[in-house]
PDB file with SEQRES, HELIX, SHEET and CRYST1 records, atoms N, CA, C and O in Angstrom:
SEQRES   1 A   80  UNK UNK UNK UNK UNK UNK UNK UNK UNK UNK UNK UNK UNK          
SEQRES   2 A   80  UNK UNK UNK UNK UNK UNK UNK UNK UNK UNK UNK UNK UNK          
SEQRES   3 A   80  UNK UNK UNK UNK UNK UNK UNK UNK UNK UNK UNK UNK UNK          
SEQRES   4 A   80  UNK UNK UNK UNK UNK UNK UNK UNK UNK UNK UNK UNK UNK          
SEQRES   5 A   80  UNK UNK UNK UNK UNK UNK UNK UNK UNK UNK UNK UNK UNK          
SEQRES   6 A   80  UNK UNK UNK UNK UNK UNK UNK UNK UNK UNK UNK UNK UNK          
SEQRES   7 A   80  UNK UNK                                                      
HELIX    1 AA1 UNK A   11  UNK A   27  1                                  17    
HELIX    2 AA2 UNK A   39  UNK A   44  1                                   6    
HELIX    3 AA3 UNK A   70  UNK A   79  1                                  10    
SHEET    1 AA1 4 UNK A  32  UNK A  36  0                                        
SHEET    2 AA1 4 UNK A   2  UNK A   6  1                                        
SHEET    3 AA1 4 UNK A  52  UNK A  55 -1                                        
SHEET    4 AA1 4 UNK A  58  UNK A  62 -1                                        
CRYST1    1.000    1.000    1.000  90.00  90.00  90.00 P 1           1          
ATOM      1  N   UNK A   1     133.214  37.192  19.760  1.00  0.00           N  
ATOM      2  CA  UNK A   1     131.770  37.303  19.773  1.00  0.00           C  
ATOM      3  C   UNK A   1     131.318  37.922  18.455  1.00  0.00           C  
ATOM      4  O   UNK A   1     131.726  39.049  18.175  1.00  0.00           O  
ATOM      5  N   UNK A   2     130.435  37.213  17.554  1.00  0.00           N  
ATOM      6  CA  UNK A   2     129.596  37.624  16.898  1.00  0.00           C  
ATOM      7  C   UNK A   2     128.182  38.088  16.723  1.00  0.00           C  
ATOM      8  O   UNK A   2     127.227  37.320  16.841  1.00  0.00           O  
ATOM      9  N   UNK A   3     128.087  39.157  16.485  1.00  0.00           N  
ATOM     10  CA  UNK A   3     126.891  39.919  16.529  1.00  0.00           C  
ATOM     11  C   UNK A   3     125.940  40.572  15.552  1.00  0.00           C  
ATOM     12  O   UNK A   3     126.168  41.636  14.976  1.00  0.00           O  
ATOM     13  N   UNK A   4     124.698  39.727  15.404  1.00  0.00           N  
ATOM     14  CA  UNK A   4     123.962  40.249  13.817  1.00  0.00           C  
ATOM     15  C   UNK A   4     122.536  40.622  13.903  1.00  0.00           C  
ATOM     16  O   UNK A   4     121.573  40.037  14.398  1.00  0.00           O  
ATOM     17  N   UNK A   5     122.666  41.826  13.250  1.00  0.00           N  
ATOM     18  CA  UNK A   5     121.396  42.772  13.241  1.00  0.00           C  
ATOM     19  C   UNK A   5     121.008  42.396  12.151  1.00  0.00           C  
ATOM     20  O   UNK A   5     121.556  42.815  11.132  1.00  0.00           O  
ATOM     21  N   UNK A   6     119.640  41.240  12.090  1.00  0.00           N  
ATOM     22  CA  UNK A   6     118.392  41.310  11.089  1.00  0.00           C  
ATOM     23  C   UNK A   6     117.535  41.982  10.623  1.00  0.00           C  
ATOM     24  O   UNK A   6     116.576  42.175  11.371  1.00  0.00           O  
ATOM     25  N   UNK A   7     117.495  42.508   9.482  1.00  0.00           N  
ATOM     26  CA  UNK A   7     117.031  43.543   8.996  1.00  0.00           C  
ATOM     27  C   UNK A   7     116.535  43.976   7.586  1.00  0.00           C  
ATOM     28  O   UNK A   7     117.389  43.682   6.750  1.00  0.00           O  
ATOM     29  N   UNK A   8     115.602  44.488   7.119  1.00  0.00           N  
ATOM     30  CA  UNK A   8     116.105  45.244   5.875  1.00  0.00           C  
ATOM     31  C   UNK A   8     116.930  46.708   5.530  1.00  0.00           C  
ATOM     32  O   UNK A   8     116.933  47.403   4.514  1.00  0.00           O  
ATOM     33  N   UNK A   9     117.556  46.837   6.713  1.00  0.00           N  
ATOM     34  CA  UNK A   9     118.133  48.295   6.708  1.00  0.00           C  
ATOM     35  C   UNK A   9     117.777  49.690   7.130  1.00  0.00           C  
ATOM     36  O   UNK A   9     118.429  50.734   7.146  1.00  0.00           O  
ATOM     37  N   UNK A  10     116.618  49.412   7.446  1.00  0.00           N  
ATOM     38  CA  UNK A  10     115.816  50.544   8.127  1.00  0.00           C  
ATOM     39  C   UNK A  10     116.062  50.842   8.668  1.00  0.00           C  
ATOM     40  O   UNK A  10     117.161  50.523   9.119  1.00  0.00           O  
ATOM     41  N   UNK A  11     115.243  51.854   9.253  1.00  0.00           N  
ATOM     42  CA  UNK A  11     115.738  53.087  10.130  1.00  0.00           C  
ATOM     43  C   UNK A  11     115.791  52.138  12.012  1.00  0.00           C  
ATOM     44  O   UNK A  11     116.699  52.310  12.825  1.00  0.00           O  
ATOM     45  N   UNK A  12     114.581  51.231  12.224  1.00  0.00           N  
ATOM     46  CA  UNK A  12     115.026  50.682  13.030  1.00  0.00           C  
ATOM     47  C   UNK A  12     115.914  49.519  13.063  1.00  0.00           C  
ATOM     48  O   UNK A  12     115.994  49.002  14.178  1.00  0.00           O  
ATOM     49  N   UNK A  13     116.435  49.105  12.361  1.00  0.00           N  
ATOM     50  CA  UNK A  13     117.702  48.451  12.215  1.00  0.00           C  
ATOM     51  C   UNK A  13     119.203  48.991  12.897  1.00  0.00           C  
ATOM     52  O   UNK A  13     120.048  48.399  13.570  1.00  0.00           O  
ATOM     53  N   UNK A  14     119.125  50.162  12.474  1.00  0.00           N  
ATOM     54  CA  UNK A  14     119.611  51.101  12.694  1.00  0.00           C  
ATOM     55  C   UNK A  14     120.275  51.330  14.324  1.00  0.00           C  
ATOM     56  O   UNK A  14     121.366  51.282  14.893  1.00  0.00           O  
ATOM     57  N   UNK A  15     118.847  51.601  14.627  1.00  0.00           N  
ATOM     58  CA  UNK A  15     118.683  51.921  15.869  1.00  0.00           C  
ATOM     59  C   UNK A  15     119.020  50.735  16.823  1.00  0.00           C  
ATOM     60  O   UNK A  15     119.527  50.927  17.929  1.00  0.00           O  
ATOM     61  N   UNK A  16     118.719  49.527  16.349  1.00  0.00           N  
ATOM     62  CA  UNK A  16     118.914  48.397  17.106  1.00  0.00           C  
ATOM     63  C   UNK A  16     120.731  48.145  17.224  1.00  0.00           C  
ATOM     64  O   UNK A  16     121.287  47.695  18.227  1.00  0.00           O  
ATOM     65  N   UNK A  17     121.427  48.556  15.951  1.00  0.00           N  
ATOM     66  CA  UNK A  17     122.583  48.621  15.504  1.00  0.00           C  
ATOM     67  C   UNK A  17     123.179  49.310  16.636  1.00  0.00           C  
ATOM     68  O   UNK A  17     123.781  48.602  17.444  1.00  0.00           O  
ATOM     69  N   UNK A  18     123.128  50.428  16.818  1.00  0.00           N  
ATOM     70  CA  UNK A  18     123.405  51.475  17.599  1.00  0.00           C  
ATOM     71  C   UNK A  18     123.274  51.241  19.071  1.00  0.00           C  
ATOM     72  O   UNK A  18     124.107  51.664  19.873  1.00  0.00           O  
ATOM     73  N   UNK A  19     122.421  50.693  19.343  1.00  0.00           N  
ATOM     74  CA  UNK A  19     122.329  50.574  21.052  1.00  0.00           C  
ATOM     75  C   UNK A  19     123.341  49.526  21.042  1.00  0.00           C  
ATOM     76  O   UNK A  19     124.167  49.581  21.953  1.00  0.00           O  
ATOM     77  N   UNK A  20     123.458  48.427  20.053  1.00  0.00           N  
ATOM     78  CA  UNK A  20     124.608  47.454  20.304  1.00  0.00           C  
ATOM     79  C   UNK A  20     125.844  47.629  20.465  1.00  0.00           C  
ATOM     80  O   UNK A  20     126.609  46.982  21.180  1.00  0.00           O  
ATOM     81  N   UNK A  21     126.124  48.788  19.590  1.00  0.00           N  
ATOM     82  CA  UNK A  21     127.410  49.247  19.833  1.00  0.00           C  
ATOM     83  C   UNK A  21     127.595  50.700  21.355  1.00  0.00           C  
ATOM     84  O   UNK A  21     128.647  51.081  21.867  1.00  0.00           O  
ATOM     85  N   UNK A  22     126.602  51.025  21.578  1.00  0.00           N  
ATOM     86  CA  UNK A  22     126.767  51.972  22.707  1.00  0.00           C  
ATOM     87  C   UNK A  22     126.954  51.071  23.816  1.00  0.00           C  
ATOM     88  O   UNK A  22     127.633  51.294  24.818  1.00  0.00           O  
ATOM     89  N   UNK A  23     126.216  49.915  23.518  1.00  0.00           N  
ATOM     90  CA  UNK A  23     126.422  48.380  24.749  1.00  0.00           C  
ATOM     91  C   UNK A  23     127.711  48.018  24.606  1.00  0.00           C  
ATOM     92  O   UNK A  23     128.235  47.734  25.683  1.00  0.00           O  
ATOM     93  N   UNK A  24     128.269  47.944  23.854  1.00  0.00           N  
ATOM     94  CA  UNK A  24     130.037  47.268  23.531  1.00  0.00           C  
ATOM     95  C   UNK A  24     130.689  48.560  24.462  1.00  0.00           C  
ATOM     96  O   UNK A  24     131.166  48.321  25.572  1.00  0.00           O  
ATOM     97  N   UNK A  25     130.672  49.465  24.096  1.00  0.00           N  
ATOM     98  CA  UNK A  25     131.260  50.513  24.478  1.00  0.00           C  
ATOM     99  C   UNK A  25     131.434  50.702  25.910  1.00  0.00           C  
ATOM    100  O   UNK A  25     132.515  50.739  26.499  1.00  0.00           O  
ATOM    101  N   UNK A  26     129.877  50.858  26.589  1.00  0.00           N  
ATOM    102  CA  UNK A  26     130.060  50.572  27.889  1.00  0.00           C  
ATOM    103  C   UNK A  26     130.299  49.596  28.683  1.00  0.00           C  
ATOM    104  O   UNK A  26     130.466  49.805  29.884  1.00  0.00           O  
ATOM    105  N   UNK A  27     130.366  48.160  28.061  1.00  0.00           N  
ATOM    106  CA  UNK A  27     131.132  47.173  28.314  1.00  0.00           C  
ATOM    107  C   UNK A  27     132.313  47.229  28.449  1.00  0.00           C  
ATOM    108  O   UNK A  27     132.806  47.044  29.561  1.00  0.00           O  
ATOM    109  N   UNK A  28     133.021  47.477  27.437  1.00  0.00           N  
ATOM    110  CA  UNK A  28     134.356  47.816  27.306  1.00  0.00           C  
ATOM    111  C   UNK A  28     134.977  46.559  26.637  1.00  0.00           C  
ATOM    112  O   UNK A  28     136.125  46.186  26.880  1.00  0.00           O  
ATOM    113  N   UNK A  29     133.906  45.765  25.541  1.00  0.00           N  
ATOM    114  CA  UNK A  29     133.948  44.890  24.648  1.00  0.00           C  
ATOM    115  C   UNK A  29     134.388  45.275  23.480  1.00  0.00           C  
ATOM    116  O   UNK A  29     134.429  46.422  23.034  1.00  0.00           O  
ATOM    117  N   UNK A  30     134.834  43.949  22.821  1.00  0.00           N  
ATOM    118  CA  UNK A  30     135.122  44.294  21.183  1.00  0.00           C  
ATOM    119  C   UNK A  30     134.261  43.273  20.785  1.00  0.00           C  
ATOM    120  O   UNK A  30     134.002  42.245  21.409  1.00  0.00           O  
ATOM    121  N   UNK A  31     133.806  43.655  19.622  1.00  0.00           N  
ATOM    122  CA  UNK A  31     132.948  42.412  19.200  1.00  0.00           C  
ATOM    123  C   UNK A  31     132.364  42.891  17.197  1.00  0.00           C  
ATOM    124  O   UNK A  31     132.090  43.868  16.498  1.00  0.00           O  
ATOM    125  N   UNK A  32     132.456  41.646  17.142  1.00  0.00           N  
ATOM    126  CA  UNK A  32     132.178  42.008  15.746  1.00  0.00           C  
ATOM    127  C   UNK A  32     130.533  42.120  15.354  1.00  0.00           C  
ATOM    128  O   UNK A  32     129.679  41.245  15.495  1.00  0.00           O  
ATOM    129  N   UNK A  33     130.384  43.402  14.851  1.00  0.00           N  
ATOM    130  CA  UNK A  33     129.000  43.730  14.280  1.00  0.00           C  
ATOM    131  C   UNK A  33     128.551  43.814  13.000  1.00  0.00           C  
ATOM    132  O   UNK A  33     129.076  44.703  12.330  1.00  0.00           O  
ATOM    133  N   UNK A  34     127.582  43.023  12.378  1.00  0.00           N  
ATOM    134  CA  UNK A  34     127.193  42.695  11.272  1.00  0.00           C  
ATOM    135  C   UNK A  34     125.908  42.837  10.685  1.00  0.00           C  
ATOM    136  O   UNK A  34     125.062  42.017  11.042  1.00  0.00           O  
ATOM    137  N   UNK A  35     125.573  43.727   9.839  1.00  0.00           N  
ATOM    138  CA  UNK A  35     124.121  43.902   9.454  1.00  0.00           C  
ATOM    139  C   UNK A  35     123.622  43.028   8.640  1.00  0.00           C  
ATOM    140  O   UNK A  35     124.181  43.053   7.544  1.00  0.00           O  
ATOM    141  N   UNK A  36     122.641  42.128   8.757  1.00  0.00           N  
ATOM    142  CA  UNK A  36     122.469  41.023   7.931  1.00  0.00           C  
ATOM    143  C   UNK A  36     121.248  41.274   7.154  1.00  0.00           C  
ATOM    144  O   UNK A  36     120.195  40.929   7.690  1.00  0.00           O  
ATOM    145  N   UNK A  37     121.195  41.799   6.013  1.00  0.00           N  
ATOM    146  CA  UNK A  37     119.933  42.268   5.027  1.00  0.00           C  
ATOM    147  C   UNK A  37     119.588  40.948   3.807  1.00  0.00           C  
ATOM    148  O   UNK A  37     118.569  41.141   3.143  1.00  0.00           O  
ATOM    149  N   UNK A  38     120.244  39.881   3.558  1.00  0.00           N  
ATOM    150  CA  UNK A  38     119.880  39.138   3.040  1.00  0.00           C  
ATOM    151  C   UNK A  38     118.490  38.402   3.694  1.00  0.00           C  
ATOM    152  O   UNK A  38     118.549  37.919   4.825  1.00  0.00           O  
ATOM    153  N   UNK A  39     117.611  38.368   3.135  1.00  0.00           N  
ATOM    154  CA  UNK A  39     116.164  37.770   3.592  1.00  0.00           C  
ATOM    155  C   UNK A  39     116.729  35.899   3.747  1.00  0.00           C  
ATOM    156  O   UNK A  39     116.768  35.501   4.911  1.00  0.00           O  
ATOM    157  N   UNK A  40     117.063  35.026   2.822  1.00  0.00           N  
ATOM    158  CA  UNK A  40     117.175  33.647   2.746  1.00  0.00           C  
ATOM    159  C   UNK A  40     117.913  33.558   4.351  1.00  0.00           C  
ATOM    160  O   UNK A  40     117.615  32.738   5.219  1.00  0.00           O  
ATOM    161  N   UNK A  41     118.936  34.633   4.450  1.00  0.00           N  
ATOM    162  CA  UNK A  41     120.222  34.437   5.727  1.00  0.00           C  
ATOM    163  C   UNK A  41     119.027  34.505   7.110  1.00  0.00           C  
ATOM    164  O   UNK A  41     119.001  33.515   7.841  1.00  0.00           O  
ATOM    165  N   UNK A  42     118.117  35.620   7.410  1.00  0.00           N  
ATOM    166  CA  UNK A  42     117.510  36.364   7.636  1.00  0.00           C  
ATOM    167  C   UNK A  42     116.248  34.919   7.854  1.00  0.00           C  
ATOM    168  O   UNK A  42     116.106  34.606   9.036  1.00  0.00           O  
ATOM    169  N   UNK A  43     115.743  34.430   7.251  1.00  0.00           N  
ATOM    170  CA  UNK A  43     114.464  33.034   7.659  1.00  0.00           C  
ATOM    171  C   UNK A  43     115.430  32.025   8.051  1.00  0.00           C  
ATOM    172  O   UNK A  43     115.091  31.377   9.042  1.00  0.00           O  
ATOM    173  N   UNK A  44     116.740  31.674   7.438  1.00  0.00           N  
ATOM    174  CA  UNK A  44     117.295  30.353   8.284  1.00  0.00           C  
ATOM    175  C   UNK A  44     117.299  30.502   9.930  1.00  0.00           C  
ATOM    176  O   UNK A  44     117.431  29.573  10.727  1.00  0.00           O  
ATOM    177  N   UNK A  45     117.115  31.943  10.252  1.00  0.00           N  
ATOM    178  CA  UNK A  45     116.989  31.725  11.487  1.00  0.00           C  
ATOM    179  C   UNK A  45     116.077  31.827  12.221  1.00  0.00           C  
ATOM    180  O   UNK A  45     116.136  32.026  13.434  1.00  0.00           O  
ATOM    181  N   UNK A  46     114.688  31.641  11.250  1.00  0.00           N  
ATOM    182  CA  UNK A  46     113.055  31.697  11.530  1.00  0.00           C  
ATOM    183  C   UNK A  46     112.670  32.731  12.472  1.00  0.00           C  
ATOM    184  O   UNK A  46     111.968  32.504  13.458  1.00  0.00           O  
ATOM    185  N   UNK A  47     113.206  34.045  12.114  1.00  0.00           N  
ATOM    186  CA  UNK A  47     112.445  34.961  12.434  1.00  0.00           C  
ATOM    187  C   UNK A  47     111.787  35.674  11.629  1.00  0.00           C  
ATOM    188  O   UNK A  47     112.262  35.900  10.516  1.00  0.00           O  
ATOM    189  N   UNK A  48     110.402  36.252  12.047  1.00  0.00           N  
ATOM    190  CA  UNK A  48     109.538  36.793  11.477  1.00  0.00           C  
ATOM    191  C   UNK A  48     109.060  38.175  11.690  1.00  0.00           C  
ATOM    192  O   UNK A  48     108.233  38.630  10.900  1.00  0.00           O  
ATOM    193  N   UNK A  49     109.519  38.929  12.729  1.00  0.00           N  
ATOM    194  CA  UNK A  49     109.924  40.012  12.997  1.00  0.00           C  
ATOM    195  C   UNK A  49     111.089  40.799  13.113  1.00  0.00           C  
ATOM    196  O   UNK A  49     111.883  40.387  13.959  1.00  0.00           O  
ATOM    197  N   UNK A  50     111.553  42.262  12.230  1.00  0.00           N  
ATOM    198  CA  UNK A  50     112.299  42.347  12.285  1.00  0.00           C  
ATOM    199  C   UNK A  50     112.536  43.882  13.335  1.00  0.00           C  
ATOM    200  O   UNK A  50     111.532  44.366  13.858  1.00  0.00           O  
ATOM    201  N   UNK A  51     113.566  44.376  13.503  1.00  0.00           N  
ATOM    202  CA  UNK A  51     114.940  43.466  13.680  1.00  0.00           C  
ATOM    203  C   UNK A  51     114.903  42.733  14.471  1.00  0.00           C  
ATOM    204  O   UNK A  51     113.948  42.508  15.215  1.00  0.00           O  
ATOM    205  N   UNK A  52     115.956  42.214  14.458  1.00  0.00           N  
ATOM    206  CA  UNK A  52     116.231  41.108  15.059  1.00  0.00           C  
ATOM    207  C   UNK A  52     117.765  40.960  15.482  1.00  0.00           C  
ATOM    208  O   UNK A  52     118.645  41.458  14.781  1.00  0.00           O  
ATOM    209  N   UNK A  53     118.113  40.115  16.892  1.00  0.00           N  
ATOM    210  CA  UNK A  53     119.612  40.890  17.633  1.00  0.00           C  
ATOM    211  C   UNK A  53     119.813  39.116  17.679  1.00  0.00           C  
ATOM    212  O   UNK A  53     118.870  38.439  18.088  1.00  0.00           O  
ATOM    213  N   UNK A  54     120.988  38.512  17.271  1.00  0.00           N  
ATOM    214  CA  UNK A  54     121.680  37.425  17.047  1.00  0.00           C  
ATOM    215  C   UNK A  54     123.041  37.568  17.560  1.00  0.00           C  
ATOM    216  O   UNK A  54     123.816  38.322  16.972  1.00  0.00           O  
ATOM    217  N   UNK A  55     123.434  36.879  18.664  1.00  0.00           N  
ATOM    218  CA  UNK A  55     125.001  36.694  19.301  1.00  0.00           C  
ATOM    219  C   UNK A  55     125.130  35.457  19.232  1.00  0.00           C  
ATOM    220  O   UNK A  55     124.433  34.580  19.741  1.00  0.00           O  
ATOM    221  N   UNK A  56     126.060  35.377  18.576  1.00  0.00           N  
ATOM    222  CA  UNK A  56     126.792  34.298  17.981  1.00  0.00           C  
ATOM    223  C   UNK A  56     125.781  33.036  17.927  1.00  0.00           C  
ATOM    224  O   UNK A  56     125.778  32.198  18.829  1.00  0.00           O  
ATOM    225  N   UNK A  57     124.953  32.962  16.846  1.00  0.00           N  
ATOM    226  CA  UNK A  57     124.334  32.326  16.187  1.00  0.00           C  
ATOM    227  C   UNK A  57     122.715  32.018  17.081  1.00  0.00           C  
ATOM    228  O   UNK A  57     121.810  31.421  16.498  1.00  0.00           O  
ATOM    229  N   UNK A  58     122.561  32.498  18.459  1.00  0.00           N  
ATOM    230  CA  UNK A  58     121.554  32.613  18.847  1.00  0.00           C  
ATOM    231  C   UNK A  58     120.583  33.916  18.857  1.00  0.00           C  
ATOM    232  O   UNK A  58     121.014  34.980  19.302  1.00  0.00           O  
ATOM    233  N   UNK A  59     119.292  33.806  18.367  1.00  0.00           N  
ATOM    234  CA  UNK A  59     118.356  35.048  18.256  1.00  0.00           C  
ATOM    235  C   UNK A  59     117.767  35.290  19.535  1.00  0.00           C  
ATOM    236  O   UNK A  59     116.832  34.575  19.897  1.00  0.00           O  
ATOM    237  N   UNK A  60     118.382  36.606  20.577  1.00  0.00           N  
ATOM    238  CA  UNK A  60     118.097  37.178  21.524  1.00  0.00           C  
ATOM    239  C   UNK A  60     116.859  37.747  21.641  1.00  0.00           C  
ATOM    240  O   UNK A  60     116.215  37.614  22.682  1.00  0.00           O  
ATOM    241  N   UNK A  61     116.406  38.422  20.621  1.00  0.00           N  
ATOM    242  CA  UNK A  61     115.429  39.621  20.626  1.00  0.00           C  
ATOM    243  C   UNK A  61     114.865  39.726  19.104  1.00  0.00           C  
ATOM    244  O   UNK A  61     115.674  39.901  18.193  1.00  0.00           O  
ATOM    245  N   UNK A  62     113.414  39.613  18.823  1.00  0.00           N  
ATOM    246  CA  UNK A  62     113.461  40.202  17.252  1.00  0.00           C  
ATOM    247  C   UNK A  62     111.946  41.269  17.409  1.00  0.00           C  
ATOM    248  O   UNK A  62     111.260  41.262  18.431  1.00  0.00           O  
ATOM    249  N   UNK A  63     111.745  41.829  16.617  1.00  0.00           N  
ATOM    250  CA  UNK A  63     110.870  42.880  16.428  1.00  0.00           C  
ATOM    251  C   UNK A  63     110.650  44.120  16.989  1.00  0.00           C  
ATOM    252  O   UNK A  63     109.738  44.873  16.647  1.00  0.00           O  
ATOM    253  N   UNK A  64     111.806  44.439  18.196  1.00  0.00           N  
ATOM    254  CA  UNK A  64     111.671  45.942  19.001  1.00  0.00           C  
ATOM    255  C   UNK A  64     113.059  45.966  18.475  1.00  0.00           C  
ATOM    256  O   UNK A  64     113.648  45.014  17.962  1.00  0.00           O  
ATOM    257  N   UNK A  65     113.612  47.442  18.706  1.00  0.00           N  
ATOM    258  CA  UNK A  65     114.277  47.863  19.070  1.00  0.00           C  
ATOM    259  C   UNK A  65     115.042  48.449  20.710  1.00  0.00           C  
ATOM    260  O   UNK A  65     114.705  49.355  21.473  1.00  0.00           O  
ATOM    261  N   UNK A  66     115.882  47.706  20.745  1.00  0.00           N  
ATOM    262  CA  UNK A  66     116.331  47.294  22.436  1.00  0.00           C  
ATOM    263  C   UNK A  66     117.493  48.792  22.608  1.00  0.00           C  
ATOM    264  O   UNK A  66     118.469  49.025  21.894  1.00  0.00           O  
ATOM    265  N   UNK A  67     117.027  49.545  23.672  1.00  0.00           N  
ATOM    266  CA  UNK A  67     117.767  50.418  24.486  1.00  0.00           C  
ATOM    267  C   UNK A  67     118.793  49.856  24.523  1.00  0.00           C  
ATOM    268  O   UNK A  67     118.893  48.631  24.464  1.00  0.00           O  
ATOM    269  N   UNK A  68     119.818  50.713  24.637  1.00  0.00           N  
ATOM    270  CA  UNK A  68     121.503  50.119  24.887  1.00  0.00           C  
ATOM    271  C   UNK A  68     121.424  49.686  26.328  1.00  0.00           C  
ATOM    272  O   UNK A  68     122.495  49.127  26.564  1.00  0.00           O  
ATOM    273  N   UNK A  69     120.730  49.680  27.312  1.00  0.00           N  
ATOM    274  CA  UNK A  69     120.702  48.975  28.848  1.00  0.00           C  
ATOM    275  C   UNK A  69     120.249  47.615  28.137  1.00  0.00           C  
ATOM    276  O   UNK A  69     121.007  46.686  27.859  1.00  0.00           O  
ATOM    277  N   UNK A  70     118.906  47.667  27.900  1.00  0.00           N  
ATOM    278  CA  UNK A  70     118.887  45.939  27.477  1.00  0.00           C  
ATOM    279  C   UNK A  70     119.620  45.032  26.627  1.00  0.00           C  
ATOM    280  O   UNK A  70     119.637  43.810  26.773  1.00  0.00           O  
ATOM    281  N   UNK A  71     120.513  45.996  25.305  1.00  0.00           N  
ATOM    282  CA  UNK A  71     121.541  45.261  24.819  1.00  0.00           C  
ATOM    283  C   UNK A  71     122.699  45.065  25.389  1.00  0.00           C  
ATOM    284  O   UNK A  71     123.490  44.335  24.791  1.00  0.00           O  
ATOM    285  N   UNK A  72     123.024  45.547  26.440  1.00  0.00           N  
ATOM    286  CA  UNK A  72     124.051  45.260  27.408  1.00  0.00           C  
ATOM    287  C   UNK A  72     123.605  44.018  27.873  1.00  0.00           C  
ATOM    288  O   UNK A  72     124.222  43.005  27.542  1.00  0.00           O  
ATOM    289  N   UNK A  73     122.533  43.949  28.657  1.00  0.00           N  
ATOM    290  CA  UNK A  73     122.110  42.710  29.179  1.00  0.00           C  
ATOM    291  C   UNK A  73     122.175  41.429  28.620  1.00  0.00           C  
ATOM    292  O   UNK A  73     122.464  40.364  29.166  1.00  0.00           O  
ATOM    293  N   UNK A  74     121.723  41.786  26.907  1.00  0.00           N  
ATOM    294  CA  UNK A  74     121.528  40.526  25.782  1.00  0.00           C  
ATOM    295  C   UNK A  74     123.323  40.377  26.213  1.00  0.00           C  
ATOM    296  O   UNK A  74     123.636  39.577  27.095  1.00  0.00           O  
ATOM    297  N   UNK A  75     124.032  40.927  25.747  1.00  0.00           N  
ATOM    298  CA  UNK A  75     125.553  40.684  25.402  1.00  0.00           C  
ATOM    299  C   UNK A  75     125.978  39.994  26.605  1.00  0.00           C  
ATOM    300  O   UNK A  75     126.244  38.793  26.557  1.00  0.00           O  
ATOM    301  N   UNK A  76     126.084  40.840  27.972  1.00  0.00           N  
ATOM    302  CA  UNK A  76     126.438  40.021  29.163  1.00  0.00           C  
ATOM    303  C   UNK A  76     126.046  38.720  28.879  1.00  0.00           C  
ATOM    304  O   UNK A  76     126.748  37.801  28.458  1.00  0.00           O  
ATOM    305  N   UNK A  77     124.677  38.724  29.188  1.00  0.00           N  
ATOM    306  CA  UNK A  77     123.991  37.118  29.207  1.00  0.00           C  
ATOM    307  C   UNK A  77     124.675  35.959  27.960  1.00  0.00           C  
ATOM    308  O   UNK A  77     125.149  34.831  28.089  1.00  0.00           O  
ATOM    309  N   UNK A  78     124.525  36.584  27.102  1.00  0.00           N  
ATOM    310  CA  UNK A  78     125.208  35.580  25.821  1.00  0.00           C  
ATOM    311  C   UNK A  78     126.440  35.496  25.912  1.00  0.00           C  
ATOM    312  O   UNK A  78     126.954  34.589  25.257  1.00  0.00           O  
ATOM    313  N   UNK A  79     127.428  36.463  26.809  1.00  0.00           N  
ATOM    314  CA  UNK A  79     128.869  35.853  27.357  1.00  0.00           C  
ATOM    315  C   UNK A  79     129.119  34.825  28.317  1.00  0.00           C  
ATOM    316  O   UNK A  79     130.207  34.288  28.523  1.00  0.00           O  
ATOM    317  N   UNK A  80     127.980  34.577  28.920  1.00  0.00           N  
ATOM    318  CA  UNK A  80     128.299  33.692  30.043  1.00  0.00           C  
ATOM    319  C   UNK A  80     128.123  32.166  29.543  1.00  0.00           C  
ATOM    320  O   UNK A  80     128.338  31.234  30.318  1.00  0.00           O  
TER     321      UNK A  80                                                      
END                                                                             
């Protein structure tokens, strides 16, 4: 599973980063996490709010920052 936080690096980037991995954790997943700050990488996937939460090449969530309960949920759901 691949997993990418859209962003410019900010502080909520960050934060979105973080609940993803507190979600892996209580999963008891491994999964690869990737901060994606290139803007060109960042519109191929026509989002316009950031951040933005991408599992394996689909955009789950963009412009909040998601509690580690709802990034659990994104991850479950995008495993099935």
């Amino acid at each position: 599973m691949r997993i990418e936080i859209l962003g410019s690096g900010c502080a909520r980037c960050h934060g979105l980063e973080d609940s993803v991995r507190k979600a892996l954790t209580m999963l008891g997943k491994d999964a690869e996490v990737v901060a994606v700050t290139d803007m060109q990488q960042i519109m191929a996937y026509g989002v316009m709010s950031m951040p933005a939460l991408v599992i394996d090449g689909k955009v789950l969530s963009s412009g909040r920052v998601l509690s580690p309960e709802e990034a659990k949920k994104a991850i479950v759901g995008a495993s099935v």
